[in-house]
Structure formats: C-alpha cells, structure tokens
VEXPA-958243 format. One record per residue: x, y, z of N, C-alpha, C in turn. Coordinates in Angstrom, 1 decimal. Each point is the difference from the previous one (the first is absolute). Layout:
BEGIN
<atom><n_u>X</n_u><n_v>Y</n_v><n_w>Z</n_w><ca_u>X</ca_u><ca_v>Y</ca_v><ca_w>Z</ca_w><c_u>X</c_u><c_v>Y</c_v><c_w>Z</c_w></atom>
...
end
This chain:
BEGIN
<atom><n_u>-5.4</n_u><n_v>29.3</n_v><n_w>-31.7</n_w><ca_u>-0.2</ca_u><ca_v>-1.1</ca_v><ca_w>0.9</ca_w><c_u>0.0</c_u><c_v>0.5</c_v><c_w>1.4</c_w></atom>
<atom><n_u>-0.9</n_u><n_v>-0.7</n_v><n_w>0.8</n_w><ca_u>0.0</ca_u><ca_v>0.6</ca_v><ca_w>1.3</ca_w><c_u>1.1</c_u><c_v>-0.8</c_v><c_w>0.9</c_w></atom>
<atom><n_u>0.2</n_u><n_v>0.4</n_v><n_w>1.2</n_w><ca_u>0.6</ca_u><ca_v>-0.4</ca_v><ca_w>1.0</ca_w><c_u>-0.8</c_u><c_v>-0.5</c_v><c_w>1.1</c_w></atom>
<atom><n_u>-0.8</n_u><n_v>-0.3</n_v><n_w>0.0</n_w><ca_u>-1.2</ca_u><ca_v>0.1</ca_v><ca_w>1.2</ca_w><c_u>-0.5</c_u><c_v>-2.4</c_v><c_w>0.1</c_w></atom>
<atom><n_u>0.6</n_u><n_v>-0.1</n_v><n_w>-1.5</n_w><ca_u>-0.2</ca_u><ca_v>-1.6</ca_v><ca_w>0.0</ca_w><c_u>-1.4</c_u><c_v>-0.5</c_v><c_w>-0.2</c_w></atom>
<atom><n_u>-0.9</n_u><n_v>1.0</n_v><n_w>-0.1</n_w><ca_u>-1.7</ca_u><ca_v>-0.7</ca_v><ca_w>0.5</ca_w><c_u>-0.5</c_u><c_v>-0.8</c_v><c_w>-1.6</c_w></atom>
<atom><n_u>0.6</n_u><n_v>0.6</n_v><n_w>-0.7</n_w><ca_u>-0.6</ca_u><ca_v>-0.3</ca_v><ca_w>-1.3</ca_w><c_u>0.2</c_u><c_v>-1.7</c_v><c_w>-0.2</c_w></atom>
<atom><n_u>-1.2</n_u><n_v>-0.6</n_v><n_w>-0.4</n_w><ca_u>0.0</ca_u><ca_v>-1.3</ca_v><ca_w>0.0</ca_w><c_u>0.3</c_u><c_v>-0.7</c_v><c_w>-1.6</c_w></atom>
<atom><n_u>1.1</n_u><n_v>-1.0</n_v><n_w>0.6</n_w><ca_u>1.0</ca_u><ca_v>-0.5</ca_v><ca_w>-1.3</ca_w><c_u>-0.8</c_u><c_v>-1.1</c_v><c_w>-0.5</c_w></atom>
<atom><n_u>-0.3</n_u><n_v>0.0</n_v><n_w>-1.4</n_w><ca_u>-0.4</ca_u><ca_v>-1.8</ca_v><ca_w>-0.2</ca_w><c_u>1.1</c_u><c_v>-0.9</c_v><c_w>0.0</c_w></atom>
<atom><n_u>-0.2</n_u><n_v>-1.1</n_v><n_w>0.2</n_w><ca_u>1.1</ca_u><ca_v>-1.1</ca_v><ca_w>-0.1</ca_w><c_u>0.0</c_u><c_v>-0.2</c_v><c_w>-0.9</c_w></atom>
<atom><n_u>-0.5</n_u><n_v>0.1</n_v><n_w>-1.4</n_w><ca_u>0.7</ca_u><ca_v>0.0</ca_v><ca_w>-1.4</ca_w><c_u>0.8</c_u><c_v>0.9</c_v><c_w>0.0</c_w></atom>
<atom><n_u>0.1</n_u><n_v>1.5</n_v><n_w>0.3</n_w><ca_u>1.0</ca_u><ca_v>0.6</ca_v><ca_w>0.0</ca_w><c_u>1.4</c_u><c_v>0.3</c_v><c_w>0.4</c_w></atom>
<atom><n_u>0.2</n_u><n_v>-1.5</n_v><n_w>1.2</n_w><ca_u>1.0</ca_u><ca_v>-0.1</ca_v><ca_w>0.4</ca_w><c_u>1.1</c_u><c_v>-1.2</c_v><c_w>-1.1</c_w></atom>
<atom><n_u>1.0</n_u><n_v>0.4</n_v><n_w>0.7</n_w><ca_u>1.2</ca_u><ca_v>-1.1</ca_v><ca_w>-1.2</ca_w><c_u>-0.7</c_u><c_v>-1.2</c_v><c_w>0.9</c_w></atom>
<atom><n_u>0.4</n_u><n_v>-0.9</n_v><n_w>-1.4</n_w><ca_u>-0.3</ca_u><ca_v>-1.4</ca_v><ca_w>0.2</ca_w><c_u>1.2</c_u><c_v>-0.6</c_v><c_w>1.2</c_w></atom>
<atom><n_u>-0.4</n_u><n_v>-1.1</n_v><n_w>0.6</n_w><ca_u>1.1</ca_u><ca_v>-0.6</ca_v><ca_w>1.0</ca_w><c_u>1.1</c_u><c_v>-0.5</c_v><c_w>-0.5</c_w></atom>
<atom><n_u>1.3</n_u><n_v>-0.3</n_v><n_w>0.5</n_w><ca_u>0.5</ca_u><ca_v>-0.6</ca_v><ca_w>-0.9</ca_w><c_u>-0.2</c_u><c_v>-1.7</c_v><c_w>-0.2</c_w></atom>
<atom><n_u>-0.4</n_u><n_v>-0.6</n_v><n_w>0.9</n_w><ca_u>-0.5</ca_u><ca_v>-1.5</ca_v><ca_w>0.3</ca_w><c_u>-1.1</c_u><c_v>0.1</c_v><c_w>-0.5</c_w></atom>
<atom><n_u>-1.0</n_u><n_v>0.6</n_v><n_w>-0.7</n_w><ca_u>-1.6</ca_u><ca_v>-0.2</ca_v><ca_w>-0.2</ca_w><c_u>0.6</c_u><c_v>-0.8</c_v><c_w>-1.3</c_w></atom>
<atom><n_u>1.0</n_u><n_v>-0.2</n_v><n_w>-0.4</n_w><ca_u>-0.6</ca_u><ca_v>-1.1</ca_v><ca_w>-1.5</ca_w><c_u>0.6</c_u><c_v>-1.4</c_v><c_w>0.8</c_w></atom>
<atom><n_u>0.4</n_u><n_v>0.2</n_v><n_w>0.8</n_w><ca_u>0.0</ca_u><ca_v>-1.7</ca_v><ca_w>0.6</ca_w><c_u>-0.7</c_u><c_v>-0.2</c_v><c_w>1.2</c_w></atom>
<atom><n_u>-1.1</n_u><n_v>0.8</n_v><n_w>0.4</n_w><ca_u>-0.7</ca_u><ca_v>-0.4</ca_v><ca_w>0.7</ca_w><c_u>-1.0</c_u><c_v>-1.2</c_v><c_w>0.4</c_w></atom>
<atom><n_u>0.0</n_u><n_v>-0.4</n_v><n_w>-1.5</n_w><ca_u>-0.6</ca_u><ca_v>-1.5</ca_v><ca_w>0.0</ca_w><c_u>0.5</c_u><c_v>-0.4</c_v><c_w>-0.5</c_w></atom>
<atom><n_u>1.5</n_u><n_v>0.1</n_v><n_w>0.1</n_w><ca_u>0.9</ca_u><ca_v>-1.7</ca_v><ca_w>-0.7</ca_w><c_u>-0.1</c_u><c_v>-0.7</c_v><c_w>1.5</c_w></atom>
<atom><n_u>0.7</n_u><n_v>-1.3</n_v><n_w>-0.3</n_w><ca_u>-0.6</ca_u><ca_v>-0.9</ca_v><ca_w>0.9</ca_w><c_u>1.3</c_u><c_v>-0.3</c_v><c_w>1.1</c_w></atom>
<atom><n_u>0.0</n_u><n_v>0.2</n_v><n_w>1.5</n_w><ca_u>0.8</ca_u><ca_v>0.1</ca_v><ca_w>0.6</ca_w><c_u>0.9</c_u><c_v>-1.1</c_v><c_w>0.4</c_w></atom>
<atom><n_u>1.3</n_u><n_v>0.2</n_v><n_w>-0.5</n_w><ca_u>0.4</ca_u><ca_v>-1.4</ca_v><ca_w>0.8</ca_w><c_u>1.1</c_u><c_v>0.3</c_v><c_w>1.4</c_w></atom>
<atom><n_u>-0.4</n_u><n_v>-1.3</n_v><n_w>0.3</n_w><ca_u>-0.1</ca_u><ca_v>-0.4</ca_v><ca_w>1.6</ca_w><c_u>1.7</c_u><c_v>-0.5</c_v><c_w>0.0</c_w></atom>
<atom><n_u>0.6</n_u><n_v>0.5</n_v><n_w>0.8</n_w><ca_u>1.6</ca_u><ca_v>-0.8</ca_v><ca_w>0.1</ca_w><c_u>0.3</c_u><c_v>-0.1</c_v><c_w>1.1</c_w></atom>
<atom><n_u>0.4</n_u><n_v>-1.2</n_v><n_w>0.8</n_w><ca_u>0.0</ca_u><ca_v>-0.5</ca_v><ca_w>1.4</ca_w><c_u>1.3</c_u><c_v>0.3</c_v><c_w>0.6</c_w></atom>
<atom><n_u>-0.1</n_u><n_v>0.6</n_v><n_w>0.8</n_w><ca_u>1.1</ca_u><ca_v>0.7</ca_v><ca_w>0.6</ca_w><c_u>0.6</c_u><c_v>-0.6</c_v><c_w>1.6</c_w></atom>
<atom><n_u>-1.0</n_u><n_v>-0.1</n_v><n_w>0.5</n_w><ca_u>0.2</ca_u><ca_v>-1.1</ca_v><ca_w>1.3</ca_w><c_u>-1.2</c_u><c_v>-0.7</c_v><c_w>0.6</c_w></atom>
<atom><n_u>0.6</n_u><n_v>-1.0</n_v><n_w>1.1</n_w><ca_u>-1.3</ca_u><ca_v>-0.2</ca_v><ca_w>0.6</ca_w><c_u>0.3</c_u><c_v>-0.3</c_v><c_w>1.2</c_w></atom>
<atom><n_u>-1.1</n_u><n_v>0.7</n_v><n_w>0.4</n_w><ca_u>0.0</ca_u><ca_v>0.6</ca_v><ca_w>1.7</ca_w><c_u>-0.7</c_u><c_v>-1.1</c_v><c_w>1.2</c_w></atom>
<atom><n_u>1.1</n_u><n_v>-0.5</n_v><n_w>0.8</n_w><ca_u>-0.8</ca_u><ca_v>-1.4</ca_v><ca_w>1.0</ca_w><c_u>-0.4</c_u><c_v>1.1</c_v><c_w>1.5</c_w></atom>
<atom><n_u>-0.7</n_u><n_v>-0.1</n_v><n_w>0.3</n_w><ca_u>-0.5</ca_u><ca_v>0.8</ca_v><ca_w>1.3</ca_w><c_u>-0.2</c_u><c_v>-1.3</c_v><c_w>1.0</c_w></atom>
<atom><n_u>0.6</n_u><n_v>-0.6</n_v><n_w>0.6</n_w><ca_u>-0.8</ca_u><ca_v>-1.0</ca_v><ca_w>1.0</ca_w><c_u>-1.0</c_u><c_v>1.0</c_v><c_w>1.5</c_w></atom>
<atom><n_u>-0.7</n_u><n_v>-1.1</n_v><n_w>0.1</n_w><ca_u>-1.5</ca_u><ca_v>0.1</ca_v><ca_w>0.4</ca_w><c_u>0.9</c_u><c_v>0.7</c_v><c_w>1.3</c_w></atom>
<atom><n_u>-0.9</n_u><n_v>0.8</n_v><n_w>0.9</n_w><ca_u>0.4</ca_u><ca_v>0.9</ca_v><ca_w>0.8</ca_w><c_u>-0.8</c_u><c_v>-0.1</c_v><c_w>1.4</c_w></atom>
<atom><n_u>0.3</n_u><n_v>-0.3</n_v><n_w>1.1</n_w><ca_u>-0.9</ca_u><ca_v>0.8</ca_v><ca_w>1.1</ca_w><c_u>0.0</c_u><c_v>0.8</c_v><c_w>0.5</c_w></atom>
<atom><n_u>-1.1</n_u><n_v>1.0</n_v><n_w>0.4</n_w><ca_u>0.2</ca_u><ca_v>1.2</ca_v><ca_w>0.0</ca_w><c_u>-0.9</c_u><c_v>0.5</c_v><c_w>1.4</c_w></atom>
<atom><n_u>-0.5</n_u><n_v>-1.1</n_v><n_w>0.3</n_w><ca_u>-1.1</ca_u><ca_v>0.3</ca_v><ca_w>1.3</ca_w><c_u>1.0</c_u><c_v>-1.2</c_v><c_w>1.3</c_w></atom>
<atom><n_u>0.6</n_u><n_v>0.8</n_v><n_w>0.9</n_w><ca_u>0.7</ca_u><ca_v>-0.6</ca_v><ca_w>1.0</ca_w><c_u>0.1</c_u><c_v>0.9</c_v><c_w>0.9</c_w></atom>
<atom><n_u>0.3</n_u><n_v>-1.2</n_v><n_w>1.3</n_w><ca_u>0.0</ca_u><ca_v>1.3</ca_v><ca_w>1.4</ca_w><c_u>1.1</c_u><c_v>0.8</c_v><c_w>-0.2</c_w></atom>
<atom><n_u>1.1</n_u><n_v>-0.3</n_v><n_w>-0.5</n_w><ca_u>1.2</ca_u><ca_v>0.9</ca_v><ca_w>-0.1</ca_w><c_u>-0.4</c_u><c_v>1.3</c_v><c_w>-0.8</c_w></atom>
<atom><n_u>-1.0</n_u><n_v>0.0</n_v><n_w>-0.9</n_w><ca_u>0.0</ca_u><ca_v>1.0</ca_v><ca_w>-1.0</ca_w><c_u>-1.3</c_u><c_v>1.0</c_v><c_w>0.9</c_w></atom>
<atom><n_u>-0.8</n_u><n_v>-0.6</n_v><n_w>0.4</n_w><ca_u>-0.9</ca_u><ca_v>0.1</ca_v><ca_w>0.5</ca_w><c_u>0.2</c_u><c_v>1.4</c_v><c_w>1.4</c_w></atom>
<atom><n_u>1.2</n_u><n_v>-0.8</n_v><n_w>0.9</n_w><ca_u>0.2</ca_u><ca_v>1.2</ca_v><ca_w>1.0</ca_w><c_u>0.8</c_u><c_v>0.9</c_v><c_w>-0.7</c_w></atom>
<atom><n_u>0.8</n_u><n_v>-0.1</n_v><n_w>-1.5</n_w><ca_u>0.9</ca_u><ca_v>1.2</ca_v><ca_w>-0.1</ca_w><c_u>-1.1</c_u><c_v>0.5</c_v><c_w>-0.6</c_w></atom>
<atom><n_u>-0.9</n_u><n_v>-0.3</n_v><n_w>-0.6</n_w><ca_u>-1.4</ca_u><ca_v>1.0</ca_v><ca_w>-0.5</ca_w><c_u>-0.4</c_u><c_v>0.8</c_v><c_w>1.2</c_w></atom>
<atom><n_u>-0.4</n_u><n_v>-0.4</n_v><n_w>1.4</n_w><ca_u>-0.1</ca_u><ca_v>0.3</ca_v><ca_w>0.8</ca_w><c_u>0.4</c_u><c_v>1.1</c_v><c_w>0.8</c_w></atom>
<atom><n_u>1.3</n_u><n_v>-0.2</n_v><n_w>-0.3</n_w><ca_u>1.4</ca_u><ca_v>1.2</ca_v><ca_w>0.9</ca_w><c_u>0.5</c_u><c_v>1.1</c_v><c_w>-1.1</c_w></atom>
<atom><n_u>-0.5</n_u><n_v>0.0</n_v><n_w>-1.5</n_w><ca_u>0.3</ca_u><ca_v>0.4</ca_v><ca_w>-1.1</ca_w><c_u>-0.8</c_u><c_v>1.7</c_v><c_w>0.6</c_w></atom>
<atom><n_u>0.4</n_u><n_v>1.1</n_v><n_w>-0.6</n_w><ca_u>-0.7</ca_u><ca_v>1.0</ca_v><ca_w>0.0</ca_w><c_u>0.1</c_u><c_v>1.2</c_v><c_w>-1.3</c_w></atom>
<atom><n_u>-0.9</n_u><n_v>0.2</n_v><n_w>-0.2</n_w><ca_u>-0.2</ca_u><ca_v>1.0</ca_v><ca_w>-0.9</ca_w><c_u>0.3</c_u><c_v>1.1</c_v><c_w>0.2</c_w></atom>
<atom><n_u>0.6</n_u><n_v>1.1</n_v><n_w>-1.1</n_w><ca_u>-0.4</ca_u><ca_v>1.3</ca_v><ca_w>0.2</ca_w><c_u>0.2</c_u><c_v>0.8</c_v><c_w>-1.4</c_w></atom>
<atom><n_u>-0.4</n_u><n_v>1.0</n_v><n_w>-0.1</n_w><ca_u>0.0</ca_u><ca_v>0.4</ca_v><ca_w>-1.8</ca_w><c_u>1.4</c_u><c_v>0.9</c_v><c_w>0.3</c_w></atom>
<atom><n_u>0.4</n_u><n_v>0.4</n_v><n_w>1.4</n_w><ca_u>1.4</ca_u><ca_v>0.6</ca_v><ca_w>0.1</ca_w><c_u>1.3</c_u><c_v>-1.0</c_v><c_w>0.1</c_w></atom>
<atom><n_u>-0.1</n_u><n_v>-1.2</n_v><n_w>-0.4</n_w><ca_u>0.9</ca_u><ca_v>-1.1</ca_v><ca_w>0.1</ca_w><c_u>0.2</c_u><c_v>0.4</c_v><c_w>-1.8</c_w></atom>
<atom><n_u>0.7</n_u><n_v>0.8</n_v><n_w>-0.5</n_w><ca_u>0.7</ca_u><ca_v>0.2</ca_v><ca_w>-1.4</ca_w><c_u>1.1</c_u><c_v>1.1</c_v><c_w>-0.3</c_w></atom>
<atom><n_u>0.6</n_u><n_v>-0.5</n_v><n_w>-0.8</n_w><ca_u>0.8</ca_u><ca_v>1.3</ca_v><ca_w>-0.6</ca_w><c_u>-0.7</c_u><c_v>1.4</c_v><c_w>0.4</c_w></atom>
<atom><n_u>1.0</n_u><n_v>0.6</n_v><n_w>0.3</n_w><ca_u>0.0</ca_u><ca_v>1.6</ca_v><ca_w>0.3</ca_w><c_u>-1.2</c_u><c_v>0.6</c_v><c_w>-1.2</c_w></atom>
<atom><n_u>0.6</n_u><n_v>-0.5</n_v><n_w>-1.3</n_w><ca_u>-0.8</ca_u><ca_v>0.8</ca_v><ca_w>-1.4</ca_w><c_u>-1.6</c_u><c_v>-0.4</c_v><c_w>0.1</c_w></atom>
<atom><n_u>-0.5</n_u><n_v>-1.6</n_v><n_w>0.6</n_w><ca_u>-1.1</ca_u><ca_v>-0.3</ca_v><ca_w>-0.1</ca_w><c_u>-0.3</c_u><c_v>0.3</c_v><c_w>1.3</c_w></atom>
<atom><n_u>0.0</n_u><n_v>0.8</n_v><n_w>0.9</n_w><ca_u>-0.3</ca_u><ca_v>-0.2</ca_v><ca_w>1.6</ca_w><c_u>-1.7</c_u><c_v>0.9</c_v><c_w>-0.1</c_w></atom>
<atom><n_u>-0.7</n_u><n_v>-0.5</n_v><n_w>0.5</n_w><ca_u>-1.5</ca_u><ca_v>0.7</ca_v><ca_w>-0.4</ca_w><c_u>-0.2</c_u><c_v>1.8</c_v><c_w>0.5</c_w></atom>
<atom><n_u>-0.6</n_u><n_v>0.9</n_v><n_w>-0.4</n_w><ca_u>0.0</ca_u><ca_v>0.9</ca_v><ca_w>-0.2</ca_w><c_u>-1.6</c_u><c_v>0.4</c_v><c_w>0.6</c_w></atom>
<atom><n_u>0.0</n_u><n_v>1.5</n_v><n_w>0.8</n_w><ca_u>-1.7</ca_u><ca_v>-0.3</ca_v><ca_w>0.0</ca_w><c_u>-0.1</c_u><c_v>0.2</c_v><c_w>1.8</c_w></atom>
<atom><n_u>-1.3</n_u><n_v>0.5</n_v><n_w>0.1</n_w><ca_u>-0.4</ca_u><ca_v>0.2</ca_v><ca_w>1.3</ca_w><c_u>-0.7</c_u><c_v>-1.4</c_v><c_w>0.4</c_w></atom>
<atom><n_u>-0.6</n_u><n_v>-0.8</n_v><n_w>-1.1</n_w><ca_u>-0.7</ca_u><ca_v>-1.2</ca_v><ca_w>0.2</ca_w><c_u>1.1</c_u><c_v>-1.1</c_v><c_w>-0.2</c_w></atom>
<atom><n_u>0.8</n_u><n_v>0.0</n_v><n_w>-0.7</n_w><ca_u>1.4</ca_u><ca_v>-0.8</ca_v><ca_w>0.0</ca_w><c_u>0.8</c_u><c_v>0.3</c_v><c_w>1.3</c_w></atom>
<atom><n_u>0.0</n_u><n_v>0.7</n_v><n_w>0.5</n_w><ca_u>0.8</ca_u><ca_v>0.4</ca_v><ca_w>1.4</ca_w><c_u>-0.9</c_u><c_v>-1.1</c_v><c_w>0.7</c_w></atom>
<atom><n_u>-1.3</n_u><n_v>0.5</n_v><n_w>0.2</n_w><ca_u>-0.9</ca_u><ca_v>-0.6</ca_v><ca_w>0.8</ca_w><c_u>0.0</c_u><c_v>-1.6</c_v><c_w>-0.1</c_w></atom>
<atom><n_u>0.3</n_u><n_v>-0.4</n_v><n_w>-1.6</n_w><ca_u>0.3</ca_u><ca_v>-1.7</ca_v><ca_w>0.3</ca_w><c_u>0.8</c_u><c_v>-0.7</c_v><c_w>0.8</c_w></atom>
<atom><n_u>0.7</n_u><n_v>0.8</n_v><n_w>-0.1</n_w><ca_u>1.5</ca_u><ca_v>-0.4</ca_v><ca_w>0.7</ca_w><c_u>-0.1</c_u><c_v>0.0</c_v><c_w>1.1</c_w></atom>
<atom><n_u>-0.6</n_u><n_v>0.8</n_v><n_w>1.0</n_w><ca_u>-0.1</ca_u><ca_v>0.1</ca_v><ca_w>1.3</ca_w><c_u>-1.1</c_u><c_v>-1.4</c_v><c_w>0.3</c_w></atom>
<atom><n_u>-0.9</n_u><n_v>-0.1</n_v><n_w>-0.5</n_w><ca_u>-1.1</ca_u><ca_v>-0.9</ca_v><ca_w>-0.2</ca_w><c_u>0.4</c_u><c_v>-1.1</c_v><c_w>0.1</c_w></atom>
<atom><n_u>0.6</n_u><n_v>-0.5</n_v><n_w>-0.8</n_w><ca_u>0.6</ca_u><ca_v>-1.2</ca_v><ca_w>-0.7</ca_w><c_u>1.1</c_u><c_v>-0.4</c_v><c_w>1.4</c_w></atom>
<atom><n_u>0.8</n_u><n_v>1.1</n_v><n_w>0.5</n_w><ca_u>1.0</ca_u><ca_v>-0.6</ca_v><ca_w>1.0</ca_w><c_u>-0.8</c_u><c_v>0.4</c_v><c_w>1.5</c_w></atom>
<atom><n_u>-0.8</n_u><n_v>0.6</n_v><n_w>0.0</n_w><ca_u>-0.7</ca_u><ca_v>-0.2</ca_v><ca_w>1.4</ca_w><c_u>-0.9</c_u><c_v>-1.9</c_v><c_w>-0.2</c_w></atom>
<atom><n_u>-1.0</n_u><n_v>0.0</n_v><n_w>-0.8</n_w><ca_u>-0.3</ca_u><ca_v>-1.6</ca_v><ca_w>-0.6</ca_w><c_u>1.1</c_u><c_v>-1.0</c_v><c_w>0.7</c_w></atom>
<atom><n_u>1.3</n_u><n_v>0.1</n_v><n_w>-1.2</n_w><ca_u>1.2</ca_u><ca_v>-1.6</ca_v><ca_w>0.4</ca_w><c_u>0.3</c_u><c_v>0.3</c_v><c_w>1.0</c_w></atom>
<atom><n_u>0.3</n_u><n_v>1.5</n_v><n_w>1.0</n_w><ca_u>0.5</ca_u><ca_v>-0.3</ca_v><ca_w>1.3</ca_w><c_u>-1.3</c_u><c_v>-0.3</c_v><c_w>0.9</c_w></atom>
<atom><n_u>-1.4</n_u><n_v>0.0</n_v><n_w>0.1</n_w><ca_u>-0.8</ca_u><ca_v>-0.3</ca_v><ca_w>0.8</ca_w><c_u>-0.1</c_u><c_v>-2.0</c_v><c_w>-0.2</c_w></atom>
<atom><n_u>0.1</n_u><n_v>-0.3</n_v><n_w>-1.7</n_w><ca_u>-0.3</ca_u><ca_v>-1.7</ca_v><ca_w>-0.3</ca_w><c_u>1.7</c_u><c_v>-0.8</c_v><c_w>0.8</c_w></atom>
<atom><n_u>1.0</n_u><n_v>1.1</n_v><n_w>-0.4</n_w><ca_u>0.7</ca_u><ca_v>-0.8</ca_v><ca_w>1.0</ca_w><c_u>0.2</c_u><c_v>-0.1</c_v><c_w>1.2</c_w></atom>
<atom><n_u>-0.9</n_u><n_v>1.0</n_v><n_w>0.4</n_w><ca_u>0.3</ca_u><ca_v>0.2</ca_v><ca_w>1.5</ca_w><c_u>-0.9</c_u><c_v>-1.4</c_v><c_w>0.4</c_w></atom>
<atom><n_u>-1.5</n_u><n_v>0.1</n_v><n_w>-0.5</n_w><ca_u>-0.8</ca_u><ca_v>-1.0</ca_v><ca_w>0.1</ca_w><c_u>0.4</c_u><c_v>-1.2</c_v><c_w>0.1</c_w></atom>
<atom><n_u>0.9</n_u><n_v>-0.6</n_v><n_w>-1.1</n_w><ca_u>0.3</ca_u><ca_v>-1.1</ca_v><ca_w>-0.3</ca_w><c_u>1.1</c_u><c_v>-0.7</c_v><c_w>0.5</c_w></atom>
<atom><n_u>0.7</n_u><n_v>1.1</n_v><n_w>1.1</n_w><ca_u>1.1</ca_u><ca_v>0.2</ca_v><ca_w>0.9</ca_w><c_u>1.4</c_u><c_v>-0.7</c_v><c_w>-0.9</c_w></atom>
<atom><n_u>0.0</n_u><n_v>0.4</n_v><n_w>-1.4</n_w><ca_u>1.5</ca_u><ca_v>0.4</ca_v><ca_w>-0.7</ca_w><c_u>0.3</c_u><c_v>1.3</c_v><c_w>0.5</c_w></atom>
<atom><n_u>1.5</n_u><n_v>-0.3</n_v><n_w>-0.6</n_w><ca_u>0.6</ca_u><ca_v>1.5</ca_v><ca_w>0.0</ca_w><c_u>0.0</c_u><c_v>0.5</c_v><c_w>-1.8</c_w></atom>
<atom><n_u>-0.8</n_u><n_v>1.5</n_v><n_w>0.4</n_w><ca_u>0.7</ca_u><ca_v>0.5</ca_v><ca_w>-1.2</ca_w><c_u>1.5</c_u><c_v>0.3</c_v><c_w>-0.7</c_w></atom>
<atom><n_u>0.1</n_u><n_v>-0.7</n_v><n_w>-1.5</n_w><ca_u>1.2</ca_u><ca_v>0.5</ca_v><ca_w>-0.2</ca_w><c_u>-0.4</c_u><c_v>0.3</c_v><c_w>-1.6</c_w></atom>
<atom><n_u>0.4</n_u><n_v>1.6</n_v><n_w>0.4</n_w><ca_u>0.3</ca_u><ca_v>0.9</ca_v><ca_w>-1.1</ca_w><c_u>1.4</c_u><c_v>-0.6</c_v><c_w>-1.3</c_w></atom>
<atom><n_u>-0.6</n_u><n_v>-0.3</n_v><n_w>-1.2</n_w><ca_u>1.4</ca_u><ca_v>0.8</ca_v><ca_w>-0.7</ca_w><c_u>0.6</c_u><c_v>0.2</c_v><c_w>-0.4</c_w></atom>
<atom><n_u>1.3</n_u><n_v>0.2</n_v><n_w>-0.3</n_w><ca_u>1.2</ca_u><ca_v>1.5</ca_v><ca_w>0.0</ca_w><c_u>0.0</c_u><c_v>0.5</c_v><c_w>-1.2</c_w></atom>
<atom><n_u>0.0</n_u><n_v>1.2</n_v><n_w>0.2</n_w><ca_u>0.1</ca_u><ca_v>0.6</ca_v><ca_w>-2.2</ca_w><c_u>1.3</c_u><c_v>-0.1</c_v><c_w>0.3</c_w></atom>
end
C-alpha cells in the first residue's frame, strides 16, 4: 500500500454509513418552541448618524486575528487615514475603541 493517497477509492469500497438504512424513513418533526420577533425599525436618524461616526478597521480585533501582510498593514493605514479625513469632513470627533 502506498503512502502517497493518489489511488482512487470506489464508494462501493467504502463501509456503509451507519444512518444509510434510515435514510428514507420518514422524518418526524417535534415542536420545540416558537419564536415571536416583533416587527423592527431599523432605518432612523439615530441609527443613521451612529452609522455615520462608526469606523472600520481590520486592526480593531484580538491580538490572534490582527491582519498580517505588507497589504494588510497598508489597510489599516488606509482605512484610518479615510474615517479621520470623513470625520474631519463631517466635523465629528473621532472616537477610537479601547481593546
């Protein structure tokens, strides 16, 4: 037997599943809860300027996920030169934050 994996397996030659003989019995449904969501608004001035004053950055995470990269460096810089130019525009104050 090789080690190399390339050799192509038939699916008859694999073990059967163990669910394949009830794969078409017939499924039953048991009601567990039920879920009320009332209706929502979602488009408002209040939501609208925190969208506004909101800022991005791919360096706003955990240490483990913080982006990596000569082009990821360069988001970052990108991305915070952008929010500080739209808020300077928009005459907010930026506010970062805190990890």
């Amino acid at each position: 037997m090789s080690n190399n994996n390339t050799e192509a397996v038939s699916p008859h030659a694999l073990p059967p599943l163990p669910y394949a003989e009830n794969a078409l019995a017939p499924v039953v449904s048991i009601k567990v809860a039920t879920l009320r969501i009332p209706s929502q608004t979602f488009r408002t001035l209040e939501r609208q300027e925190l969208a506004e004053d909101l800022s991005f950055s791919p360096a706003h995470s955990l240490v483990d996920h913080q982006p990596i990269g000569g082009i990821n460096r360069a988001r970052v810089e990108i991305y915070r030169h952008l929010s500080e130019f739209r808020h300077k525009q928009n005459h907010k104050q930026l506010v970062e934050h805190e990890k």
